[in-house]
N, C-alpha and C positions, 0 to 999 in steps of 0.2 A: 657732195661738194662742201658744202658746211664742216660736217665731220672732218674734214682734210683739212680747212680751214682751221677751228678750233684747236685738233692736235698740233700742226706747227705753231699757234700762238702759245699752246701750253707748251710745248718743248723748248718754245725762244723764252719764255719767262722762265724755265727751271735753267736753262744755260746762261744768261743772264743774273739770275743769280749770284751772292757770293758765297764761299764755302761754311758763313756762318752758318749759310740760312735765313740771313734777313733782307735779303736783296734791294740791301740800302748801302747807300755811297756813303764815305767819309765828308763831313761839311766841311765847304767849299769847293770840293774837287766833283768835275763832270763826268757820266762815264764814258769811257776811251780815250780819255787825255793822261798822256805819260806822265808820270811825277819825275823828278827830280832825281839827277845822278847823287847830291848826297843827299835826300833822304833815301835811297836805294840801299848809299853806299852804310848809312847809318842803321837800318835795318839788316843789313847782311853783317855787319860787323857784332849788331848783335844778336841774333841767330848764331854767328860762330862763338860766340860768348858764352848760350847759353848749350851750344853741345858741347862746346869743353868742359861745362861744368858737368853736365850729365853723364859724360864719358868717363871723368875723374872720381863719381862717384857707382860708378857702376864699376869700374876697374877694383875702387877700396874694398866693392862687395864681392867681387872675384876673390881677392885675396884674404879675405876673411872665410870665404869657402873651403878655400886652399888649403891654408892651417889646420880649422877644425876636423877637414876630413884627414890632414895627414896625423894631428893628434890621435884622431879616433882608432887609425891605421897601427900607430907605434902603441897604445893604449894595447890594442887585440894582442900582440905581437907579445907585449910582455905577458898578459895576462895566459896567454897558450903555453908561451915556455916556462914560465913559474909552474903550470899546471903537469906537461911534459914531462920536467925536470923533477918534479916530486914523486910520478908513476915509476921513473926510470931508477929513480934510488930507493926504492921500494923495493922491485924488482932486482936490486944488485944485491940490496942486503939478505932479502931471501934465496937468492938463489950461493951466497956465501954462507947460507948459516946452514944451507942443507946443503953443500959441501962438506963443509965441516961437521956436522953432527950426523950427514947421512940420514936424512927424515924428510927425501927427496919427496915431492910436489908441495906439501903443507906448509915448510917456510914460504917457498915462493908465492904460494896463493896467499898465505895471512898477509906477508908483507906490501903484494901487490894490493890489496884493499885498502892497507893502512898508507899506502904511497896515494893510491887515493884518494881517501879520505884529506891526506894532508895538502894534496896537490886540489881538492876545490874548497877546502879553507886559507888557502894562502889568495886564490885567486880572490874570492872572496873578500880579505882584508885588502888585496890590493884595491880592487874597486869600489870600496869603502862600503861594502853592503854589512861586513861584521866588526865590529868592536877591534879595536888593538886586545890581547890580552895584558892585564897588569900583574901577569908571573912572571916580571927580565930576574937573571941574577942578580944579585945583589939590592931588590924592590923590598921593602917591607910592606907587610899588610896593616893597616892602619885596622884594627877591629872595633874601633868607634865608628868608623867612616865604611857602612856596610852596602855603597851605592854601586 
């Protein structure tokens, strides 16, 4: 009987309780006495304050997802077809020059390697992993400036 006793006094003092945890009342106020329709209305007003703000910035961080993942998306997109586009004019030049010269599979294979080669150095320079070259037409080479 005891035992029956103590567990409801412990379960009325953890209900009793408030959500802090510190199962103390605010000074002055009794507990089970209603407060006040505006201090109700003044805490709901701001509660709704503070999830607009939270909502406003959880939305900014949606859209900041948004972008980076669709940059990343048109990033891929160009980097595969620069790459595509280099194997596929490889492949057209070889297979024109052994056309023409009749020294059928050896153009198309050298050319496909060097389409290649050129299709993952442009990707390369797009993703900024290699150096611009400073050979454009018309560049001079400065031969004091050997950097």
């Amino acid at each position: 009987m005891a035992d029956l006793i103590s567990t409801s006094y412990i379960f009325g003092a953890i209900m009793s309780e408030r959500p802090d945890g510190t199962g103390k009342t605010p000074v002055g106020r009794k507990r089970g006495v209603a407060t006040g329709d505006k201090e109700l209305s003044n805490r709901l007003d701001n509660l709704g304050n503070r999830l607009s703000k939270h909502q406003q910035a959880i939305e900014i961080e949606i859209e900041k997802q948004k972008s980076s993942k669709s940059a990343g998306i048109a990033q891929a997109m160009k980097l595969s077809s620069e790459f595509i586009a280099a194997i596929i004019v490889g492949v057209g030049i070889g297979y024109a020059i052994d056309t023409v010269f009749g020294t059928s599979p050896w153009g198309m294979i050298v050319f496909l390697f060097l389409g290649f080669g050129a299709g993952v150095l442009n990707a390369l320079r797009a993703a900024g992993m290699v150096a611009e070259s400073n050979l454009h037409l018309g560049a001079t080479i400065d031969p004091k400036n050997d950097e």
